[in-house]
Backbone as ProteinMPNN parsed JSONL, in Angstrom:
{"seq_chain_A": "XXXXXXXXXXXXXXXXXXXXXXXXXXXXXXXXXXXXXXXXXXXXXXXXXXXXXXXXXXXXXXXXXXXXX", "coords_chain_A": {"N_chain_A": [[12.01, 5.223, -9.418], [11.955, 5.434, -5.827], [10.669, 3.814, -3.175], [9.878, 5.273, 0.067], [9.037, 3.808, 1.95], [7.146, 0.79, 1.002], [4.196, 0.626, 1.507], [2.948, 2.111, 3.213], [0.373, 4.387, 2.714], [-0.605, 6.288, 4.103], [1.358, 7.801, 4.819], [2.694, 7.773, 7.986], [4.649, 6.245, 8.639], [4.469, 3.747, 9.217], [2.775, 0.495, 8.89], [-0.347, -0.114, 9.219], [-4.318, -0.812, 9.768], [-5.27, 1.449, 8.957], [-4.087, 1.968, 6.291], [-4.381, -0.057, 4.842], [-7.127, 0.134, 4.446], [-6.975, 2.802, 2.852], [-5.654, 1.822, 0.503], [-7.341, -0.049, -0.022], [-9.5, 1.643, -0.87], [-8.217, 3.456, -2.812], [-8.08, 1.23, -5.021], [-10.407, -0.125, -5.47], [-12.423, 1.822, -5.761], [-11.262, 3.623, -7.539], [-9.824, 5.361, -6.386], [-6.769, 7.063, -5.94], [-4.378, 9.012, -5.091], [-1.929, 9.862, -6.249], [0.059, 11.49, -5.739], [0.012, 11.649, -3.084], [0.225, 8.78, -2.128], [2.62, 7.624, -3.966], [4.73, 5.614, -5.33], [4.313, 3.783, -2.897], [2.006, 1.938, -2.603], [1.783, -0.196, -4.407], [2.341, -2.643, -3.731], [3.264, -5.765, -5.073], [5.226, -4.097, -7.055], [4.394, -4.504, -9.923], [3.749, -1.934, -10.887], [1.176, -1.242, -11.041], [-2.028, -0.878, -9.217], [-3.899, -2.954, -7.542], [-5.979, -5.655, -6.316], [-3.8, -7.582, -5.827], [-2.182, -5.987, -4.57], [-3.363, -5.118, -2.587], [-3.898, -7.596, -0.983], [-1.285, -8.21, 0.23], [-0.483, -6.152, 0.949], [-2.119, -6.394, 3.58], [-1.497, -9.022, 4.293], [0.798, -8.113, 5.448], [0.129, -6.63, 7.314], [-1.728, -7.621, 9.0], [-0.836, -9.971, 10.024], [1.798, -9.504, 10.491], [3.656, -9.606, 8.829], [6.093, -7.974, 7.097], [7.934, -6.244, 4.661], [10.136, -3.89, 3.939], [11.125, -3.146, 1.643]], "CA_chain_A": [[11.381, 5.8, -8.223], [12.599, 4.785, -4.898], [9.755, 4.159, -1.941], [10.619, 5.099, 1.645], [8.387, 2.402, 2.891], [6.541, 0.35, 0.761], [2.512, 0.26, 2.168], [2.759, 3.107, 3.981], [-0.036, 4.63, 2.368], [-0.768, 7.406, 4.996], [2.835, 8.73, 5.432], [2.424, 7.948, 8.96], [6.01, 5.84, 8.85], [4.437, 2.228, 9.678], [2.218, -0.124, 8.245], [-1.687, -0.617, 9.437], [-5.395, -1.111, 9.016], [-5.808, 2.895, 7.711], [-3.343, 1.819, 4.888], [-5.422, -1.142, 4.015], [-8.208, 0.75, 4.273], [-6.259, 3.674, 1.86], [-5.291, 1.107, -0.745], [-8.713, -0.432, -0.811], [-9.958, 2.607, -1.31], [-7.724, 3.547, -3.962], [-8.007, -0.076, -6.021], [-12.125, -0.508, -5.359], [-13.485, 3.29, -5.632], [-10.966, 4.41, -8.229], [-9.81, 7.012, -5.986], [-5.789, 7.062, -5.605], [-3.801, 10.105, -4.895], [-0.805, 9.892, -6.549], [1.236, 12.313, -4.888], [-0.028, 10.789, -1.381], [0.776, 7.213, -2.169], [3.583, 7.594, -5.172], [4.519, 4.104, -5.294], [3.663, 2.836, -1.607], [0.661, 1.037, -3.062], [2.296, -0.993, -5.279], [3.09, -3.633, -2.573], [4.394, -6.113, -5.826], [6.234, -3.919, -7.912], [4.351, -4.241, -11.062], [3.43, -0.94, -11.836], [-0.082, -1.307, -11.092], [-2.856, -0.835, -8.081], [-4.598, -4.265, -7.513], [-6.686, -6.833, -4.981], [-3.137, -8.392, -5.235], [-1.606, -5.596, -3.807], [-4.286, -5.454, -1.143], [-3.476, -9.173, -0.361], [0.232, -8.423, 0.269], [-0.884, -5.227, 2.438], [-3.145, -7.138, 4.455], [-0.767, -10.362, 5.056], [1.956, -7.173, 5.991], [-0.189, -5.722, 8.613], [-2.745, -8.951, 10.177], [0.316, -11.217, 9.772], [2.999, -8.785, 10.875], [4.663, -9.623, 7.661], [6.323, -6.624, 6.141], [8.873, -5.98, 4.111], [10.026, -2.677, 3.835], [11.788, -3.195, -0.129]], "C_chain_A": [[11.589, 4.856, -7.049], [11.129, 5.085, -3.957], [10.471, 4.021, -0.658], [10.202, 4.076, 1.95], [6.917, 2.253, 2.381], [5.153, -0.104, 1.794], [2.232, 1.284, 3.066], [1.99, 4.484, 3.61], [-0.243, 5.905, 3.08], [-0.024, 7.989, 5.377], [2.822, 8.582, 6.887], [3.859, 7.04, 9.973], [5.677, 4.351, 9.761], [2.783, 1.525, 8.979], [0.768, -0.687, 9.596], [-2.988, -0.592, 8.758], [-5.843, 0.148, 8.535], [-4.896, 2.468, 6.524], [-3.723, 0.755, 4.015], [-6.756, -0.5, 3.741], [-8.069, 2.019, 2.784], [-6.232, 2.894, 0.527], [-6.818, 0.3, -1.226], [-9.714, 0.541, -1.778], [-9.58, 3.177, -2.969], [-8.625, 2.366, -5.543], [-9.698, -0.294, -6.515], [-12.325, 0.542, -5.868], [-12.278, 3.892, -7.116], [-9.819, 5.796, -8.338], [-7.926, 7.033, -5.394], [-5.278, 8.362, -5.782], [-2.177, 9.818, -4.913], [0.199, 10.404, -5.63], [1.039, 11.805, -3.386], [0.604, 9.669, -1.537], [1.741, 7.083, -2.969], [3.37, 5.691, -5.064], [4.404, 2.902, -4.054], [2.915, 1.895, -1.623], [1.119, 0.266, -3.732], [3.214, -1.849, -4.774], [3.49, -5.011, -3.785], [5.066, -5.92, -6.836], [5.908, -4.004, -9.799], [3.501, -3.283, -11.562], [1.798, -0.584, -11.879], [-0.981, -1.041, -8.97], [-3.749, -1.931, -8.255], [-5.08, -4.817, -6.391], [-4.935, -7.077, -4.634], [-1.876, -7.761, -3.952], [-2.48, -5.324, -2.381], [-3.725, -6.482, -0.484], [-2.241, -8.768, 0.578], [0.178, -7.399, 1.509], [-1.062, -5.9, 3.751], [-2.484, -8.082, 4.772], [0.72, -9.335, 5.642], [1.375, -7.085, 7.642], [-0.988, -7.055, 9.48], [-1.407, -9.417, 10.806], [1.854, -10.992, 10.134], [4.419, -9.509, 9.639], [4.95, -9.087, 6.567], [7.443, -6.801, 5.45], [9.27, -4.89, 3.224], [10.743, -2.176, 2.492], [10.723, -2.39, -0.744]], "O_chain_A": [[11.436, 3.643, -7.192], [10.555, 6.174, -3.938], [11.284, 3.171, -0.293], [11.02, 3.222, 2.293], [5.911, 2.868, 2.736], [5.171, -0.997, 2.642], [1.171, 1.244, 3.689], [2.492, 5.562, 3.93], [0.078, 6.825, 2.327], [-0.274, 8.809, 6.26], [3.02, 9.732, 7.28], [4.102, 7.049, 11.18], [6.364, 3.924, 10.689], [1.839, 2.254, 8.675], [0.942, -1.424, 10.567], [-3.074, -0.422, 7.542], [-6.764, 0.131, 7.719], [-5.404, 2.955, 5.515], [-3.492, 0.64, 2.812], [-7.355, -0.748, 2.695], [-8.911, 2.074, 1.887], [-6.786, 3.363, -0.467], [-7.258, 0.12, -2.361], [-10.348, 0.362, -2.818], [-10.32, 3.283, -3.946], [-9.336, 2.633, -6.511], [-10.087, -0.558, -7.653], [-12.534, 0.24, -7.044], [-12.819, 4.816, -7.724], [-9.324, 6.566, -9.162], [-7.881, 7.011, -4.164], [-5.771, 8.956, -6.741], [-1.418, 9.621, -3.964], [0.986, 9.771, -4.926], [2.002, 11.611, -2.644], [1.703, 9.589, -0.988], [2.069, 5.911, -2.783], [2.44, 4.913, -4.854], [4.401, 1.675, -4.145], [2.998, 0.984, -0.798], [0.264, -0.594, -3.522], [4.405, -1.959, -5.066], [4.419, -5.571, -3.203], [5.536, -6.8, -7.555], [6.704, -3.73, -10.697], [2.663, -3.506, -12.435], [1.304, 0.233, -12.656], [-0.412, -1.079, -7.88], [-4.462, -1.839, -9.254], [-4.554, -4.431, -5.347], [-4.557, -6.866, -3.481], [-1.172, -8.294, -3.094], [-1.997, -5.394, -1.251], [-3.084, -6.297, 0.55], [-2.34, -9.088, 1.763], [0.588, -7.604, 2.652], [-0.308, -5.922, 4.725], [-2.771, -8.32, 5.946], [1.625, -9.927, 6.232], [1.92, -7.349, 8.714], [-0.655, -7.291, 10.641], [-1.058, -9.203, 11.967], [2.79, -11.791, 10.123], [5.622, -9.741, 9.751], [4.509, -9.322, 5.442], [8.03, -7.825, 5.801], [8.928, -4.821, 2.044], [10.921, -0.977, 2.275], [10.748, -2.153, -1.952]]}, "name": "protein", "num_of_chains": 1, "seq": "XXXXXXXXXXXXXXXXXXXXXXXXXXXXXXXXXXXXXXXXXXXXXXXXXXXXXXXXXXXXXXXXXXXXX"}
């Protein structure tokens, strides 16, 4: 499975604080929507929804350090 753009949780074609907000949501509450997020959320690749992918979100979007792999 190929992602257009890793973190781009909201389809909205760029990376901010609703997509941190999305993925928290997801990871904390339980509540992920597959077909919304396929593998967008899975900011490192192992297969999982985690804090660590929060982290990686969150140093994307504060930190303007993305990487769109």
């Amino acid at each position: 499975e190929i992602c257009a753009l890793r973190g781009d949780l909201n389809g909205d074609g760029g990376w901010d604080v609703l997509d941190i907000v999305t993925l928290s949501n997801c990871v904390f509450a339980d509540n992920c929507a597959e077909e919304q997020n396929s593998c967008a959320g899975d900011m490192n690749g192992d297969g999982n929804y985690n804090i660590l992918d929060i982290v990686i979100l969150a140093n994307c979007v504060l930190v303007d350090n993305c990487d769109d792999g």
